[in-house]
C-alpha angles and dihedrals in degrees: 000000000000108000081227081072098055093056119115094201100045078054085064112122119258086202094034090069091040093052085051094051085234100144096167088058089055090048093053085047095054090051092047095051095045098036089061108102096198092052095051088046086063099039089051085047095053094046093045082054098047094050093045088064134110121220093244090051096049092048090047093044092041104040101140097044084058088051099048090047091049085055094050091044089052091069082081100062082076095059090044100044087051093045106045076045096064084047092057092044097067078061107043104112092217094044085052096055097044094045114020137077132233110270111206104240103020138095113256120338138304144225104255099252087231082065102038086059091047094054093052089041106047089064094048087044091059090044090055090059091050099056095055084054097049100074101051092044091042096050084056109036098027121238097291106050081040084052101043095050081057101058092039086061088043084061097050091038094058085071098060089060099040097053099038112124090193149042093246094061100034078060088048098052086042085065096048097049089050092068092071087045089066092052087056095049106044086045118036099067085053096055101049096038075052104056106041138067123271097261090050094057102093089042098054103036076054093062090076091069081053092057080047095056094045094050082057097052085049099051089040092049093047110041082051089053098052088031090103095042108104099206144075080275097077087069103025091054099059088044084053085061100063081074086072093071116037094060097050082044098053101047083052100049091054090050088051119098118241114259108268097223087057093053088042083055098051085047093252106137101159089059088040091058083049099052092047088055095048097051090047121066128282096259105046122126120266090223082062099048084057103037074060100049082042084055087050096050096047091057096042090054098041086063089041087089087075085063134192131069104294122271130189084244088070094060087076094047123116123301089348080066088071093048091062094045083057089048098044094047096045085055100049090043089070092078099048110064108057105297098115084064100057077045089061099027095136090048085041094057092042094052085041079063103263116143116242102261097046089051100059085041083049084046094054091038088046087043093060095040083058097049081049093063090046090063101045088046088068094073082032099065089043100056093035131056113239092244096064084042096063106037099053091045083064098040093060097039089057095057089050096048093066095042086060093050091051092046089058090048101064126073116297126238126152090274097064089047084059090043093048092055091040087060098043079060103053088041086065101037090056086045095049091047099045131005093033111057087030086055087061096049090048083051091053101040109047102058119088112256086241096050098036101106092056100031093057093052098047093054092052085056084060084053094050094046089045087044097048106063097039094057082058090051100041087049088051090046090047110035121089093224086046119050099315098214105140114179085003083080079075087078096049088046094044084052089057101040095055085056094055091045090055094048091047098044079056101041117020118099134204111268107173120114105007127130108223083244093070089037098062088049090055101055096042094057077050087228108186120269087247100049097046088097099058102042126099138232127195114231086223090049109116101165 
């Protein structure tokens, strides 16, 4: 065993100073850590090795802590099935008898467009209020008790919606399952960017774009399947179905280790160890488990100097201020290019011109292809930076955007209606492949270990500001009784998405490949987004 690990006063409490307000303590402490020779030659070890390697031999040496950070990135299929249901809603023939209105000049009745968008907003209002809830929960309970009392109201909140008999309380128990919602997805990035090696990261954050796309398959195959169906069952079948997920959850995150930086962090190192070992494979070294917690330990101590238990307020302090506007932007982003379309695929193709049935069948079809680009975005983020990533998803998004909404423009037949739902699925599928999971990576990536519970959750409340108001506005530009525009929406969301591609091409940086170590070196010497690439970073810096 390392010497570093015999000694009583490396063994002093990180949070224990902090919860004294004894910041020259945590100072001496910092100099102690840093200052022991034997401690930062395991921690350099352990980052060489985790830059030299490859992608195949991180996920064979590491096939448990992919698995925990799948489970944790699986919270989210809950948010998306609820969420891609309400979409399908608006189009369920029986849920549009009992609950719409007759549109002049339209076929059957419609939703009112006041209650559509309150359908898709009620859910994304309770999670705002989750996430801000996340981090301080988080910092005290750790990601998997946060994670399983979320699970456990998740449970409770499912009732309100199944049972309600209007529009008003089927809004009102929206809004009380969101706020678990907000628990998963503040959560759930952390965790996994947590609990892998470096090359890993931008495979398993992507993984929550995964539990996106699945929730999606779910909802489309069962909302096709009860579409025919003339009673209060058409809708109250698929909400039955939201009990399949919270139970099996529960049972694995209790199993999960805790994440070790978060341990680090709570000055548990002995759990910490544990929870290494458990995340590598069986019969890795016991030299290697610690080079790792060493590494941890390097990195927790060389942010101690910011002091104090973490506040939302520092969130806006200093360098850590540009951090959270990456965060919140790459969040928000993720509404304007093209991504409220895949959300009401099913609507979008009925109002393209499909008929009902065709467009849950288009929905299903739309839902695997998108499962298909998650997957293929796992080798992508290994081989490309996340920078390249974003920018050209949107690039190509953008281009499609105003093809759709040319293509609306021009005279209808029965061709241009094809061509309009061709292009809402290539939209998504660009969007599921690219901008989506790498979203999630960037999110991970870019907040300060010390800082990442509530940075991440304050960066999904940007989502959720940014999300809010443009569902009110897709459902306006989609719905008959609304606007009306159909495939015309491409040139609002081209629009939108030219404006995230500047601001990323200015301020994103390049991710891929840096310890957080580095990455906090980088941001504190304040280096340009576009230089963040080519500049180096000594493995023995501790600045």
């Amino acid at each position: 065993m390392s010497s570093h690990m015999a000694e009583p006063k490396a063994q002093s409490s990180y949070v224990d100073a902090v919860e004294k307000g004894d910041h020259e303590k945590n100072v001496h402490e910092q100099s102690e850590v840093l200052d022991d020779k034997v401690l930062m030659t395991d921690a350099q070890n352990a980052e060489n090795r985790e830059h030299e390697m490859t992608l195949w031999q991180a996920a064979k040496d590491h096939p448990m802590a992919c698995f925990w950070a799948f489970c944790f990135c699986f919270t989210i299929v809950m948010e998306s099935f609820d969420m891609f249901l309400n979409g399908n809603f608006v189009a369920l023939t029986a849920f549009k008898e009992r609950y719409g209105v007759v549109v002049e000049g339209s076929v059957g009745k419609s939703i009112p467009t006041k209650w559509q968008s309150s359908l898709f907003q009620a859910g994304q209002c309770g999670a705002f209020v989750g996430v801000f809830m996340a981090g301080p929960i988080t910092n005290v309970l750790g990601y998997r008790w946060t994670t399983l009392l979320g699970l456990v109201l998740m449970n409770a909140t499912i009732f309100i919606s199944f049972f309600a008999d209007s529009l008003a309380v089927l809004v009102i128990g929206q809004a009380f399952e969101g706020v678990p919602w907000g628990l998963f997805i503040a959560n759930s990035p952390a965790y996994a960017s947590e609990v892998v090696p470096l090359v890993l990261r931008g495979a398993c954050t992507a993984t929550l774009q995964m539990s996106w796309s699945i929730g999606m398959i779910i909802v489309a195959a069962a909302t096709l399947g009860f579409n025919n169906r003339t009673d209060e069952w058409a809708w109250r079948g698929p909400l039955a179905l939201q009990w399949i997920f919270p139970l099996p959850l529960m049972v694995l995150i209790f199993l999960a280790p805790e994440s070790p930086w978060w341990l680090v962090r709570r000055g548990r190192k002995d759990q910490a160890l544990r929870s290494i070992k458990r995340l590598a494979r069986k019969n890795g070294t016991q030299a290697s488990a610690e080079d790792t917690l060493a590494m941890m330990e390097r990195t927790v101590q060389i942010e101690v100097h910011n002091g104090g238990e973490p506040t939302l307020l520092d969130l806006v302090k200093g360098t850590d201020l540009r951090r959270t506007i990456i965060t919140c932007l790459m969040y928000a982003s993720q509404n304007f290019a093209g991504n409220l379309i895949a959300n009401q695929a099913t609507f979008f193709f009925e109002q393209a011109g499909m008929s009902t049935d065709f467009s849950f069948k288009l929905n299903l079809i739309n839902s695997c292809l998108q499962l298909v680009a998650n997957i293929l975005s796992w080798p992508l983020s290994g081989w490309l930076g996340r920078r390249t990533i974003y920018l050209g998803g949107t690039a190509i998004n953008i281009t499609l955007l105003f093809l759709l909404g040319i293509c609306a423009s021009i005279p209808q037949n029965t061709s241009t209606n094809y061509a309009q739902a061709c292009l809402g699925v290539i939209i998504s599928f660009v969007f599921a492949g690219a901008m989506g999971p790498i979203s999630y990576s960037i999110i991970a990536e870019t907040s300060s270990i010390r800082l990442r519970a509530l940075s991440t959750g304050v960066g999904r409340a940007a989502y959720y500001a940014a999300e809010i108001p443009m569902i009110y506005l897709a459902s306006r530009m989609l719905n008959p009784t609304g606007w009306n525009l159909a495939g015309k929406c491409g040139y609002v969301w081209g629009g939108t998405a030219c404006v995230c591609f500047v601001s990323a091409y200015f301020g994103l940086p390049e991710l891929k490949d840096r310890s957080y170590r580095e990455l906090d070196i980088l941001f504190n010497r304040k280096v340009s987004a576009r230089k963040f690439k080519s500049t180096v970073i000594d493995v023995t810096e501790n600045e």
